[in-house]
TIRO-432171 format. One record per residue: residue in three letters; residue number from 1; z, y, x of N, C-alpha, C in turn. Coordinates in steps of 0.2 Angstrom, whole numbers, plus 5000, padded with zeros to 4 digits. Example, Ala and Ser with C-alpha at 12.3 -4.5 7.8 and 13.67 -1.06 7.14 Angstrom:
2
{node ala, 1, {5039, 4972, 5066}, {5039, 4978, 5062}, {5039, 4984, 5066}};
{node ser, 2, {5035, 4989, 5064}, {5036, 4995, 5068}, {5039, 5000, 5064}};
END
This chain:
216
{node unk, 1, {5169, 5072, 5531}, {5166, 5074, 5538}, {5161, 5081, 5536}};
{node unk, 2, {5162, 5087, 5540}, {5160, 5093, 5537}, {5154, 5091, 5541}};
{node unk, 3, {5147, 5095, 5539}, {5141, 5096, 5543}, {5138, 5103, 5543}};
{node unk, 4, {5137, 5104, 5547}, {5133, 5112, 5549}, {5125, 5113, 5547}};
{node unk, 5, {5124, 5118, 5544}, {5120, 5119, 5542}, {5113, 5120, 5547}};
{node unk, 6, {5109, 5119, 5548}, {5105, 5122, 5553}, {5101, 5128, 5553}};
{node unk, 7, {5101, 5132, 5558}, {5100, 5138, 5560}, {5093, 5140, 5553}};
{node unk, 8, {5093, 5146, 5550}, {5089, 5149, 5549}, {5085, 5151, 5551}};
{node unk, 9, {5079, 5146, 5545}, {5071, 5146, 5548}, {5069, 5141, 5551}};
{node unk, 10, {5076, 5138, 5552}, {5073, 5128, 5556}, {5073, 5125, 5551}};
{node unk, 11, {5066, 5123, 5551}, {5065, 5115, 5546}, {5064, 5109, 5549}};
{node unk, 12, {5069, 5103, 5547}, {5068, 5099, 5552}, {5062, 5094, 5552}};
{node unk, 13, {5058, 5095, 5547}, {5053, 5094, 5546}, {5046, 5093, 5551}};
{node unk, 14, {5050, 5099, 5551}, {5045, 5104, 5557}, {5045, 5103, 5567}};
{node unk, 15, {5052, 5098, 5566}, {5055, 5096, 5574}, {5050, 5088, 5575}};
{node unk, 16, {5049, 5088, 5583}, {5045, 5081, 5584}, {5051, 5075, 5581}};
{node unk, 17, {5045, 5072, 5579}, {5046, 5067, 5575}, {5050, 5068, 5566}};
{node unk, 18, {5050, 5074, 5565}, {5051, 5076, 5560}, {5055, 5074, 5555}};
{node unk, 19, {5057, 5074, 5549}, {5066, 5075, 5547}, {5066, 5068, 5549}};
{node unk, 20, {5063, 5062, 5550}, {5067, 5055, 5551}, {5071, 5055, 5557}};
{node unk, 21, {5067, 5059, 5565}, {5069, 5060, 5568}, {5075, 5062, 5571}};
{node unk, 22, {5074, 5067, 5565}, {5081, 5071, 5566}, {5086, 5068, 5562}};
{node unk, 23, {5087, 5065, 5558}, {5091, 5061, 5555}, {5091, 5056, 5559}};
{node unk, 24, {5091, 5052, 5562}, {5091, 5050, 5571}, {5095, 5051, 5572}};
{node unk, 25, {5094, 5057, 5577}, {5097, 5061, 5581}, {5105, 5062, 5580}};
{node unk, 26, {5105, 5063, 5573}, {5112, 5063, 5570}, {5118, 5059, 5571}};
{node unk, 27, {5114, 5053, 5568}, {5114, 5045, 5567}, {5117, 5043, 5573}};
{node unk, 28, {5113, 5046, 5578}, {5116, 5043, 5587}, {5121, 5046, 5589}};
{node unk, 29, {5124, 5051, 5586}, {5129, 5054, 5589}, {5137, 5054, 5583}};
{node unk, 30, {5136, 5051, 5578}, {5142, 5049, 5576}, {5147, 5044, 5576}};
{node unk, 31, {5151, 5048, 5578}, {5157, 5043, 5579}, {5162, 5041, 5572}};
{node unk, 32, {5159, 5040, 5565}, {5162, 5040, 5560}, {5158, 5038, 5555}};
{node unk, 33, {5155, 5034, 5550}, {5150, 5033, 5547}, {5152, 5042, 5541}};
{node unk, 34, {5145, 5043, 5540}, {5143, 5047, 5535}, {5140, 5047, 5530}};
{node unk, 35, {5142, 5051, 5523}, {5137, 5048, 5517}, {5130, 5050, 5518}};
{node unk, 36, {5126, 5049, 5512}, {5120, 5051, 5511}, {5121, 5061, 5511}};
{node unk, 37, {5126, 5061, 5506}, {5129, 5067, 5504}, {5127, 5072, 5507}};
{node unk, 38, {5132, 5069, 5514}, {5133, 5074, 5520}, {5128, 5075, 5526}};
{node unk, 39, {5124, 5068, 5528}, {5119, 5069, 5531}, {5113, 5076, 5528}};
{node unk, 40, {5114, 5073, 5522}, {5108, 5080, 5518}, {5109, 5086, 5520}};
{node unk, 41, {5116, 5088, 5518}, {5119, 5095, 5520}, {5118, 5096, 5526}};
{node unk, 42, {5120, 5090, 5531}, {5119, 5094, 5540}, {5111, 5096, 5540}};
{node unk, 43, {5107, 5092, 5536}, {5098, 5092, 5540}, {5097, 5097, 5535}};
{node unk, 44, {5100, 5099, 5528}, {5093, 5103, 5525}, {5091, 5101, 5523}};
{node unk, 45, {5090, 5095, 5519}, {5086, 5087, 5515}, {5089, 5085, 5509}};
{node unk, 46, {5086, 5086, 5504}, {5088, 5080, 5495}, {5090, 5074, 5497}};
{node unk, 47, {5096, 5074, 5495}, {5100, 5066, 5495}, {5093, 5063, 5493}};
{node unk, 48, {5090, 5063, 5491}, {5084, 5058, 5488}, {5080, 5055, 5496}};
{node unk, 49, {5078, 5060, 5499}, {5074, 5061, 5505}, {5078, 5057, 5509}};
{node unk, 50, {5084, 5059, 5510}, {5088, 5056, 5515}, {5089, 5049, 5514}};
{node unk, 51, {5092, 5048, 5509}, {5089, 5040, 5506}, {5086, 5037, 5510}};
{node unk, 52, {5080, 5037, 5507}, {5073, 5034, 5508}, {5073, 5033, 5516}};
{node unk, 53, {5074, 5040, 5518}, {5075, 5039, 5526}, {5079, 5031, 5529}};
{node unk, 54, {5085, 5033, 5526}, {5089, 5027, 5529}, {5086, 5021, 5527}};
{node unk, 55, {5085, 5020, 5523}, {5080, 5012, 5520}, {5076, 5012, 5525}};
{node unk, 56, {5073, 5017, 5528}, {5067, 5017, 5533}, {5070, 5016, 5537}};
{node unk, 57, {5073, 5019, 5541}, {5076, 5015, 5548}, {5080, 5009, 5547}};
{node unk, 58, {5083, 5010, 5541}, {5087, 5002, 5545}, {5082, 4997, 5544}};
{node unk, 59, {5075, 4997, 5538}, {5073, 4992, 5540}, {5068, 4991, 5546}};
{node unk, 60, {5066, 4994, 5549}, {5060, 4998, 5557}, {5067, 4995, 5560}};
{node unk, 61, {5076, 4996, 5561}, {5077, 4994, 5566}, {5078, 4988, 5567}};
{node unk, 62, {5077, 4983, 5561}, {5077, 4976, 5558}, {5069, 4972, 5560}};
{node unk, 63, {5065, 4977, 5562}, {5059, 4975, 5564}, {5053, 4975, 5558}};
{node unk, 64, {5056, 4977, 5550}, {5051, 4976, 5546}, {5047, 4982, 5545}};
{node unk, 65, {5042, 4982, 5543}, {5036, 4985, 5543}, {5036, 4989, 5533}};
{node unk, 66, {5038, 4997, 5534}, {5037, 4999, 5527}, {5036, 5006, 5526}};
{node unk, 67, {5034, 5008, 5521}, {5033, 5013, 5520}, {5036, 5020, 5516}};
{node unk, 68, {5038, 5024, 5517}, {5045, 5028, 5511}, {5043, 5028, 5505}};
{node unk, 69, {5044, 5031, 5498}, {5039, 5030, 5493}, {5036, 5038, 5494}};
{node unk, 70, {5040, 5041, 5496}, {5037, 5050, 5495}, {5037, 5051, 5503}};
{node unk, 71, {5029, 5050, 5508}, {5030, 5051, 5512}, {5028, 5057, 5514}};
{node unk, 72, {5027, 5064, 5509}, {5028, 5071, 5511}, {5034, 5075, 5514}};
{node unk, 73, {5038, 5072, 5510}, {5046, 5074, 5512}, {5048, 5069, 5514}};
{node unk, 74, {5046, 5061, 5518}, {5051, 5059, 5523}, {5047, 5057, 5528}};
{node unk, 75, {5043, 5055, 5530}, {5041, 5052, 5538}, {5033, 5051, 5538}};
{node unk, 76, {5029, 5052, 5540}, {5023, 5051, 5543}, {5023, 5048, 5548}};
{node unk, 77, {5030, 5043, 5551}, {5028, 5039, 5557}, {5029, 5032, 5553}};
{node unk, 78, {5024, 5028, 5557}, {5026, 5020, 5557}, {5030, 5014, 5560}};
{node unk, 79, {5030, 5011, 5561}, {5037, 5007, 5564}, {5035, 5001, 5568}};
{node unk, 80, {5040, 4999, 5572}, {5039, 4992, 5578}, {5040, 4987, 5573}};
{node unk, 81, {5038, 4983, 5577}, {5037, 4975, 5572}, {5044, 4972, 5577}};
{node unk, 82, {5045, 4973, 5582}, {5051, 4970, 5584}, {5059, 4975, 5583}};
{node unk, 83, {5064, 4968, 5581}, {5069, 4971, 5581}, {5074, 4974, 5586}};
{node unk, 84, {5077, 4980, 5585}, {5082, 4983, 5588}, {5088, 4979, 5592}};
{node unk, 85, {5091, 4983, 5597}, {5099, 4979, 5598}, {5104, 4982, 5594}};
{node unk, 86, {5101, 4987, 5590}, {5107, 4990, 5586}, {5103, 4990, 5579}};
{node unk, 87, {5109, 4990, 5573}, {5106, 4991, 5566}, {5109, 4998, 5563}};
{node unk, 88, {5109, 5001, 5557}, {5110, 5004, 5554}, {5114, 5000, 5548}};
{node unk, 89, {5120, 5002, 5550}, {5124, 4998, 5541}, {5127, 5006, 5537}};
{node unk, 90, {5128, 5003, 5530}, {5132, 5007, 5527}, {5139, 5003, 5525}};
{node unk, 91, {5141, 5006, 5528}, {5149, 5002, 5526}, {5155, 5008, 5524}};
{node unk, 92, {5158, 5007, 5518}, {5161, 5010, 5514}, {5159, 5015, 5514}};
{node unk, 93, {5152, 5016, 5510}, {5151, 5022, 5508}, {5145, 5026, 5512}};
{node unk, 94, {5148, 5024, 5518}, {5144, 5030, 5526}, {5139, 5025, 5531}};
{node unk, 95, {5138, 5027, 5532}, {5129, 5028, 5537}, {5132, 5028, 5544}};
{node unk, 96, {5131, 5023, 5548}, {5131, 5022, 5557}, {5128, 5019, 5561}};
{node unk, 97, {5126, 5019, 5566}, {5124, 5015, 5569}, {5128, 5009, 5574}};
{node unk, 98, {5127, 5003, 5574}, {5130, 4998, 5578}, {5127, 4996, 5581}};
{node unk, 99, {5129, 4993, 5587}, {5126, 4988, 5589}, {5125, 4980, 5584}};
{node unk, 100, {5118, 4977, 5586}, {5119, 4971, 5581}, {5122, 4966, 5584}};
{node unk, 101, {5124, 4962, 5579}, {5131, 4957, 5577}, {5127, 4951, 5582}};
{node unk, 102, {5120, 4950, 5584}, {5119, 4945, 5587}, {5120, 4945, 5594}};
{node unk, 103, {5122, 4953, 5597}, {5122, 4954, 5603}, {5129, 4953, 5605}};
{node unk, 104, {5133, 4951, 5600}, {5141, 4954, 5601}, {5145, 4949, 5607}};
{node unk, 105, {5142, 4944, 5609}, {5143, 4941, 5613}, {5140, 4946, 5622}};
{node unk, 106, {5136, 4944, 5620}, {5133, 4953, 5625}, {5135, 4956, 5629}};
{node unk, 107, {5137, 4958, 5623}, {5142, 4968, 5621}, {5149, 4967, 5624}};
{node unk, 108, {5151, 4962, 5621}, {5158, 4962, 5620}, {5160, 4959, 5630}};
{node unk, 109, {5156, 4957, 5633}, {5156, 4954, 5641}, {5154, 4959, 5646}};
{node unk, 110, {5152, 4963, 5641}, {5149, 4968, 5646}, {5154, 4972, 5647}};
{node unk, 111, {5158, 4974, 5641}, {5166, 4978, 5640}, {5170, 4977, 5643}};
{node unk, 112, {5171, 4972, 5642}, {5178, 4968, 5646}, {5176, 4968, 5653}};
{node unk, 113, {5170, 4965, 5655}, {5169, 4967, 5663}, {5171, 4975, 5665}};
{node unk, 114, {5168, 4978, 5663}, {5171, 4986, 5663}, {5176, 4987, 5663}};
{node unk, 115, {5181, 4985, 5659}, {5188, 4986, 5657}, {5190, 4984, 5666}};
{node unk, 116, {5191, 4976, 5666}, {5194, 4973, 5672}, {5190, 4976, 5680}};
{node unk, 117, {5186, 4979, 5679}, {5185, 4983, 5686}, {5190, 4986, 5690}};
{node unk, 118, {5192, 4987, 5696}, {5195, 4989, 5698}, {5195, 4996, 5698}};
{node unk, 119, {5202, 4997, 5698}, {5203, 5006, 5697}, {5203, 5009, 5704}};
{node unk, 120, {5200, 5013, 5706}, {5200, 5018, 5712}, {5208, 5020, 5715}};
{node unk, 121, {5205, 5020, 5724}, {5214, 5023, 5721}, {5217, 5030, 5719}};
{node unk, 122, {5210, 5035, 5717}, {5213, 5041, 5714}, {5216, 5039, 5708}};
{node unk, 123, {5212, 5035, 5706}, {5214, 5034, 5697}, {5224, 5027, 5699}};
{node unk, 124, {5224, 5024, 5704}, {5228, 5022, 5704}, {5234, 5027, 5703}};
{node unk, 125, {5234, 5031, 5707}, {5238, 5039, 5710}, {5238, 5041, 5703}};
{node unk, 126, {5234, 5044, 5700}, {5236, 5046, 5697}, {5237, 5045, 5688}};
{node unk, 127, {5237, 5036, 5689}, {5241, 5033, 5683}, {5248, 5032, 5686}};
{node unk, 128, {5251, 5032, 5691}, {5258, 5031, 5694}, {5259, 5037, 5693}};
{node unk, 129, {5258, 5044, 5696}, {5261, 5049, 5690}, {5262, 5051, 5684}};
{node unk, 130, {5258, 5049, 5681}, {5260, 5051, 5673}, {5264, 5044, 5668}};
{node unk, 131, {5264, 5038, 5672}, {5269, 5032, 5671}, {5277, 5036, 5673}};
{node unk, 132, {5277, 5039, 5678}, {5285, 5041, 5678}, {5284, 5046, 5678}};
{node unk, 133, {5282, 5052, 5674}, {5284, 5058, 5673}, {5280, 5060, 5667}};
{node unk, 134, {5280, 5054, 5663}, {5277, 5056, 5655}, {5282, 5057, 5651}};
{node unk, 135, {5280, 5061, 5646}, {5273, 5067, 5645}, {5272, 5070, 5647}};
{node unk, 136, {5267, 5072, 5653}, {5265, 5077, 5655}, {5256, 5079, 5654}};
{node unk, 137, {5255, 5084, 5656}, {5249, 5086, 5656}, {5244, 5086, 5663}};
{node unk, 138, {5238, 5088, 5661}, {5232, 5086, 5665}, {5233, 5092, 5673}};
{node unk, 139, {5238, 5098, 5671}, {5239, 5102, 5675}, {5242, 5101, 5680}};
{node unk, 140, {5248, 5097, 5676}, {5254, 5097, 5679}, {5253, 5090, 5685}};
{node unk, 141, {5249, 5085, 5684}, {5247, 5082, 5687}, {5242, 5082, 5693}};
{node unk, 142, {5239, 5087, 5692}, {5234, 5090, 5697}, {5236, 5092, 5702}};
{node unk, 143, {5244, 5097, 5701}, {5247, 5100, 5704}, {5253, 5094, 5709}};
{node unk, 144, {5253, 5089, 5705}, {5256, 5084, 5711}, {5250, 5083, 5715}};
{node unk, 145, {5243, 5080, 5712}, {5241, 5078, 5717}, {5237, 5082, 5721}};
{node unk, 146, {5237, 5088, 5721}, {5232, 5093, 5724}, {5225, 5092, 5721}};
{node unk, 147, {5223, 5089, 5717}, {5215, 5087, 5717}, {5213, 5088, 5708}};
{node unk, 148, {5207, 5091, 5708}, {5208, 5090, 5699}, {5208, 5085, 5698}};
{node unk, 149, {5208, 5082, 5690}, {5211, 5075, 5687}, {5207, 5074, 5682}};
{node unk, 150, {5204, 5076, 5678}, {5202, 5075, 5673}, {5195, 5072, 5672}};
{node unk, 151, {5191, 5072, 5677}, {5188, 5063, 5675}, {5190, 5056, 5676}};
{node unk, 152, {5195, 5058, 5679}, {5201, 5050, 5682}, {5202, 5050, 5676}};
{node unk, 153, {5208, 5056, 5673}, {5211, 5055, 5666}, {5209, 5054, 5661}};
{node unk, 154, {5199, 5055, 5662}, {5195, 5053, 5657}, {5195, 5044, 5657}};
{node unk, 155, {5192, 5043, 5663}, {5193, 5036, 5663}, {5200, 5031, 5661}};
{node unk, 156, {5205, 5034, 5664}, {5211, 5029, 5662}, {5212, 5030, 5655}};
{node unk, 157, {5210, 5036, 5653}, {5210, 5033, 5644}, {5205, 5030, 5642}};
{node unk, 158, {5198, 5029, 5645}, {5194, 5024, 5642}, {5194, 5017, 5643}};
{node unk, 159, {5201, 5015, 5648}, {5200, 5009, 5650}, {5208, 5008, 5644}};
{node unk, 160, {5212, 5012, 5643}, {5215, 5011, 5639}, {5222, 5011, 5641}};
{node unk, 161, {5223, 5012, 5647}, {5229, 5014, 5649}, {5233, 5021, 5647}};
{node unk, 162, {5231, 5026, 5647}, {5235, 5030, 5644}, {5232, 5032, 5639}};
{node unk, 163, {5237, 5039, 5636}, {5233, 5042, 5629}, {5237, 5047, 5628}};
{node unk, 164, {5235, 5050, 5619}, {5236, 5058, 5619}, {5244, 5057, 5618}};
{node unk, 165, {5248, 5062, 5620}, {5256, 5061, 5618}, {5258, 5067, 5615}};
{node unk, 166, {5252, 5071, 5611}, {5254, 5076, 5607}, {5251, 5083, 5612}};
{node unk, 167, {5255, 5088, 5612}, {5254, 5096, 5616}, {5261, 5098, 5618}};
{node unk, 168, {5261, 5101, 5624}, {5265, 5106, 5627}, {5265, 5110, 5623}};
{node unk, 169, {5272, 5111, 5621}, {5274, 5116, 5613}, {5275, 5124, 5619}};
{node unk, 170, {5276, 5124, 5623}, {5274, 5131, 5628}, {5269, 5133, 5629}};
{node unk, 171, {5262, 5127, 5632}, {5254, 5130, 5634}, {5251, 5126, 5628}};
{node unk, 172, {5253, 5122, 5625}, {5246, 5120, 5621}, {5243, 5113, 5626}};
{node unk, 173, {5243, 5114, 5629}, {5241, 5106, 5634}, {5240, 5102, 5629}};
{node unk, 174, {5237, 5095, 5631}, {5237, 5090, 5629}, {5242, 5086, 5635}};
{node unk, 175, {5248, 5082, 5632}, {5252, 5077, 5637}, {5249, 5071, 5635}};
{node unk, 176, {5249, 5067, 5640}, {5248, 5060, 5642}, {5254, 5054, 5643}};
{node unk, 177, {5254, 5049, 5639}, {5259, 5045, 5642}, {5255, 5038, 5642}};
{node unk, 178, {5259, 5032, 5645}, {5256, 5027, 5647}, {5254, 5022, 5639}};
{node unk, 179, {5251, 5020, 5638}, {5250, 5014, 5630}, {5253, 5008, 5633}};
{node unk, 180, {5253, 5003, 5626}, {5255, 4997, 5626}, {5251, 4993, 5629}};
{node unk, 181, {5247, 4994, 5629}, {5242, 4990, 5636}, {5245, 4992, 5643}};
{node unk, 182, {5246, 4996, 5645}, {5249, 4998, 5653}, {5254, 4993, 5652}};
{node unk, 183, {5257, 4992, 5648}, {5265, 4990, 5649}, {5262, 4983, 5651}};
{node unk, 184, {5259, 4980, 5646}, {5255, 4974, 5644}, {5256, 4971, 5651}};
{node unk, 185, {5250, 4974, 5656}, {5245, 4973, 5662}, {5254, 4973, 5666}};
{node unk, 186, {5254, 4979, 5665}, {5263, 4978, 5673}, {5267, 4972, 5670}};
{node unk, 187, {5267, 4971, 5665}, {5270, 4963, 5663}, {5280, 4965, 5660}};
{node unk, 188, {5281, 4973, 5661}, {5285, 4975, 5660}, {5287, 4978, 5650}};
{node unk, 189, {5293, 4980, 5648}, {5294, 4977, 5641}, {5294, 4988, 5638}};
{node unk, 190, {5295, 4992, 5643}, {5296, 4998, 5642}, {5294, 5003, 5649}};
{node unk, 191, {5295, 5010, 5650}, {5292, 5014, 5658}, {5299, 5016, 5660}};
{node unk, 192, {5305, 5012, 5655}, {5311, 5014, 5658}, {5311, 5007, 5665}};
{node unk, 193, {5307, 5001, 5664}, {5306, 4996, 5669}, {5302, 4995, 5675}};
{node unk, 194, {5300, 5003, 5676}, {5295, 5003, 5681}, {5300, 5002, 5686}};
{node unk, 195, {5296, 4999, 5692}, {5300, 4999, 5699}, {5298, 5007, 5701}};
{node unk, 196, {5305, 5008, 5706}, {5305, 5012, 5711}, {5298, 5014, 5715}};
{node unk, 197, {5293, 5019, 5714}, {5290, 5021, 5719}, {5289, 5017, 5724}};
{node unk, 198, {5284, 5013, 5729}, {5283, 5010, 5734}, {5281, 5012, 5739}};
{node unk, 199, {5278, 5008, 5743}, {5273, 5011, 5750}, {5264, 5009, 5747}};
{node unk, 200, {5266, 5004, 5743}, {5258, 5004, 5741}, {5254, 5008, 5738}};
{node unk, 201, {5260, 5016, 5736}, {5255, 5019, 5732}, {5255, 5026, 5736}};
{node unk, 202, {5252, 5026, 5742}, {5250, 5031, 5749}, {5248, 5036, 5744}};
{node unk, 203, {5252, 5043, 5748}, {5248, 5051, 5746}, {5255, 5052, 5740}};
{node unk, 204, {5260, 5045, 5737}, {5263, 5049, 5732}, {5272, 5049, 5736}};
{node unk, 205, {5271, 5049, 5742}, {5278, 5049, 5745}, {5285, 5055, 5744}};
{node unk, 206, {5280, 5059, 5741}, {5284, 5066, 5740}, {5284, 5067, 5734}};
{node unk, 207, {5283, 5063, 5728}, {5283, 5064, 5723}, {5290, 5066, 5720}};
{node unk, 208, {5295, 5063, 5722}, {5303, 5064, 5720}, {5305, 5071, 5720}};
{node unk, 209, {5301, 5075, 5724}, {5303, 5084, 5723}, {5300, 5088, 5719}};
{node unk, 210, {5296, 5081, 5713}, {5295, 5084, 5706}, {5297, 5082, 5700}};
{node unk, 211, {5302, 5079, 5704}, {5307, 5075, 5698}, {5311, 5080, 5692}};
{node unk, 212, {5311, 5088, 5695}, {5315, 5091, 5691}, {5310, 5094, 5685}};
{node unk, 213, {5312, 5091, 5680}, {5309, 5091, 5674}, {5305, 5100, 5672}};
{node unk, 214, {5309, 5103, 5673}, {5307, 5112, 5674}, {5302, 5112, 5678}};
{node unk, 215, {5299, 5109, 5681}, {5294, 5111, 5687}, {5288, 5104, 5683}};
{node unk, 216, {5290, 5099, 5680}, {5286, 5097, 5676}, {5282, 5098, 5670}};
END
C-alpha cells in the first residue's frame, strides 16, 4: 500500500490533536490494514513513534488507561476509561480499524436491515436495464433512462446486485453486469432466464429500440 508523503513544512505533530491524531485520521479512512512501515512513511514518523502510537490507541479504544513511553514524539493526550464500539487489530502484519466483535450482532442486523430495504423505483428501472443489456455502462444507461444514474448505480452495487464487468475497450467506461446474488434474489440459474420485459416495470416500455447492440 503506497503512502504520500505530506506536504512540505507540515508536521503532524504540529496538527490538532497532534501525530496520534493524525495517525487516526489515517486509521479511519482505510480500506485495507497497513503496517507500521507504511503508516510512518505517509505521516513523517519513526517506525518507533508510530508504534507506540498504536499501542496507544488500541489500548484507549479498549478503554485502558496508559501512557506512551517517549511522550515527546508521540501524544500528550490522555484517554477515556470507557471502551469503544470499534478496536484497533493488527492482523497479518497491518493496522485497521473494526468494529468490535461484541457488537457483531448489532452490526451485522443493522446490515442486513439495509440490505432488504426496499429499492426505489428508479433503482428498480434501472437494475432492469442493466440485467438485459449487460455489460453496459453508466452512460449508456442514463441515455435509456433520460436521468443521471450513478448514485442509483452507486447503491445497487452496495446492496450487491450489480458490479464491475471490466471497461469499454472504445471509452474506457466502467461496464456493469448483474452478480450472483441478483440471480440468487430472482430465484433464476443465469440472465439468459430473465422474463420478458413486463408492465410492472413502468417508464421502460420502449426499451426494445435499444436492443441493437451498436446503439448500446
Amino acid at each position: 500500500m503506497s503512502q504520500e508523503l505530506p506536504e512540505p513544512g507540515v508536521d503532524v505533530r504540529d496538527l490538532p490533536g497532534g501525530a496520534k491524531a493524525a495517525l487516526e485520521a489515517v486509521l479511519m479512512v482505510l480500506d485495507q490494514p497497513a503496517t507500521a512501515i507504511e503508516l510512518a512513511a505517509g505521516l513523517n514518523l519513526t517506525v518507533a513513534v508510530v508504534e507506540e502510537l498504536l499501542a496507544e490507541l488500541q489500548q484507549e479504544y479498549s478503554g485502558y488507561t496508559v501512557k506512551a513511553p517517549d511522550m515527546d514524539d508521540a501524544s500528550d493526550f490522555g484517554f477515556s476509561a470507557s471502551p469503544r464500539g470499534f478496536e484497533l487489530r493488527n492482523i497479518a502484519g497491518g493496522w485497521r480499524i473494526y468494529s468490535r466483535a461484541d457488537f457483531a450482532e448489532i452490526v451485522g442486523r443493522f446490515v442486513l436491515e439495509g440490505q432488504t430495504a426496499r429499492l426505489t423505483q428508479a433503482a428498480l428501472e434501472t437494475l432492469a436495464v442493466i440485467a438485459y443489456r449487460q455489460p453496459v455502462s453508466r452512460a449508456r444507461v442514463s441515455a435509456i433512462r433520460g436521468v443521471n444514474v450513478d448514485s442509483v448505480v452507486r447503491t445497487l452495487t452496495q446492496r450487491g446486485l450489480i458490479e464491475d464487468s471490466g471497461h469499454d475497450p472504445e471509452s474506457g467506461a466502467i461496464l456493469y453486469r448483474t452478480t450472483s446474488y441478483f440471480l440468487e434474489r430472482m430465484g433464476i440459474g443465469s440472465a439468459a432466464e430473465l422474463p420478458q420485459l413486463s408492465p410492472h416495470l413502468p417508464g421502460l416500455e420502449g426499451i426494445s429500440e435499444f436492443y441493437d447492440a451498436d446503439r448500446m
